[in-house]
C-alpha positions in Angstrom: 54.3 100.3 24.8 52.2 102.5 22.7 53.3 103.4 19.2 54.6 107.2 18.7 53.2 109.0 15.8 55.7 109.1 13.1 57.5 105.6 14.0 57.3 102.7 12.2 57.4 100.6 15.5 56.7 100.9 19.3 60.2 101.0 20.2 63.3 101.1 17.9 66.3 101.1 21.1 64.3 99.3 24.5 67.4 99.6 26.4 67.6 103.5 25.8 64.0 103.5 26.5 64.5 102.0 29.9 67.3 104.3 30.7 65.4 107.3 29.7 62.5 106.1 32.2 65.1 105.4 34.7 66.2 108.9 35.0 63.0 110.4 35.2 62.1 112.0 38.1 58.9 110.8 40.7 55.8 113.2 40.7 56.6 115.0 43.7 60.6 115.7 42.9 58.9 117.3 39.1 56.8 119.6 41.9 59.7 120.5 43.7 61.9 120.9 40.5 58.8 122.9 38.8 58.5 125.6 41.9 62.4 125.6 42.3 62.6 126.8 38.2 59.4 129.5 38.5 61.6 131.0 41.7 64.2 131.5 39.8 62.3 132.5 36.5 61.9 136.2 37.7 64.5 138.5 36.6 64.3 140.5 40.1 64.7 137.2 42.4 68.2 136.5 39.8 69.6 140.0 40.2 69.3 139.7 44.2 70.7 136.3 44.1 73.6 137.6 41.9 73.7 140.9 44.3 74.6 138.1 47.2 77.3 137.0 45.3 79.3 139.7 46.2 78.6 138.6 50.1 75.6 139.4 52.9 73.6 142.4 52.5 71.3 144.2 54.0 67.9 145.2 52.7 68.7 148.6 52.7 71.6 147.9 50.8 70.5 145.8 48.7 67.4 148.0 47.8 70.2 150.6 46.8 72.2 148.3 45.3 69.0 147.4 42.6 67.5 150.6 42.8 64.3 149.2 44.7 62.6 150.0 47.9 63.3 148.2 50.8 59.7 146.7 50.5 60.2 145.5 47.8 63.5 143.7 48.0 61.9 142.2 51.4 58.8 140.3 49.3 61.4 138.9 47.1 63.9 138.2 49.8 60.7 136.3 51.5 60.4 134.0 47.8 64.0 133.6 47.6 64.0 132.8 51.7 61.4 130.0 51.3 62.9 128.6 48.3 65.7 128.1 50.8 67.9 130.1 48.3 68.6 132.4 50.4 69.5 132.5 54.5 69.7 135.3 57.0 71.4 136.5 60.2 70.5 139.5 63.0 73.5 141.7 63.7 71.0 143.6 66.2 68.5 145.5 64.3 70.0 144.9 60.8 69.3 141.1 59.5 71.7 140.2 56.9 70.8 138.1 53.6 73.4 136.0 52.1 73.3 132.8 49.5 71.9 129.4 51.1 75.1 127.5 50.1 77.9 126.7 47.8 75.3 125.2 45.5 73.0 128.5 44.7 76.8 129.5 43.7 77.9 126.9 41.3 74.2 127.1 39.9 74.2 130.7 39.3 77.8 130.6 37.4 76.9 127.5 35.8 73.7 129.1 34.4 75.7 132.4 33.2 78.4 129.9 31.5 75.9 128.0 29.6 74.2 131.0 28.2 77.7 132.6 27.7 78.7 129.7 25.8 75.6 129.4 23.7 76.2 133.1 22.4 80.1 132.2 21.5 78.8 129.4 19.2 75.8 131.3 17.9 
C-alpha cells in the first residue's frame, strides 16, 4: 500500500480499507454511472423529467409546458430517451413521453429531498 501524504503510516484501519475497495465500482459501471450523472446534470433534461411526473406528454405539450419549441424538447427527449430515462408510446400521430420507471421517480424525489433537507439544516 502506498503511504498517503499527511499519514504517519500506510494504513491506520486495513479492514475499512478493504471495505472501502470492496464497494467501489469496476471501470465500466464508473462509465455508465459518469454518462448517467452528465444526463441528468442539465437543468433542461431535469425540468422535462420533473414535467413527466405529472404523467405522459406530448411534445407539443411539453414544449408549452417549458416554454420551448417542440424542436427543442425533441433533442432532449432523444438524451433523456437514450439514457433510458425516459420511454414513449404512439397514440396515432401523437407519440407520448412518460418516465422509464418507478426508479427515475424515487430518484428524482430523492434528489429534491436531499437538497431540501440540506437547506433546513443550513
Amino acid at each position: 500500500m502506498t503511504k498517503v501524504q499527511g499519514c504517519s503510516s500506510a494504513v491506520i484501519h486495513p479492514d475499512a480499507v478493504r471495505a472501502g475497495r470492496g464497494m467501489l465500482p469496476r471501470p465500466d459501471e464508473l462509465d455508465g454511472m459518469e454518462q448517467f450523472f452528465k444526463v441528468l446534470g442539465d437543468s433542461t433534461r431535469l425540468r422535462i423529467l420533473h414535467a413527466l411526473l405529472a404523467g405522459e406528454l406530448c411534445v407539443c405539450d411539453l414544449g408549452e409546458t417549458l416554454a420551448m419549441s417542440a424542436s427543442a424538447v425533441s433533442h432532449q427527449l432523444a438524451v433523456l430517451k437514450t439514457a433510458r430515462l425516459v420511454r414513449n408510446r404512439r397514440d396515432g400521430k401523437v407519440i407520448y413521453y412518460f418516465l422509464s420507471d418507478d426508479h427515475v421517480t424515487s430518484l428524482l424525489e430523492s434528489m429534491r429531498t436531499h437538497l431540501a433537507e440540506g437547506k433546513a439544516r443550513g
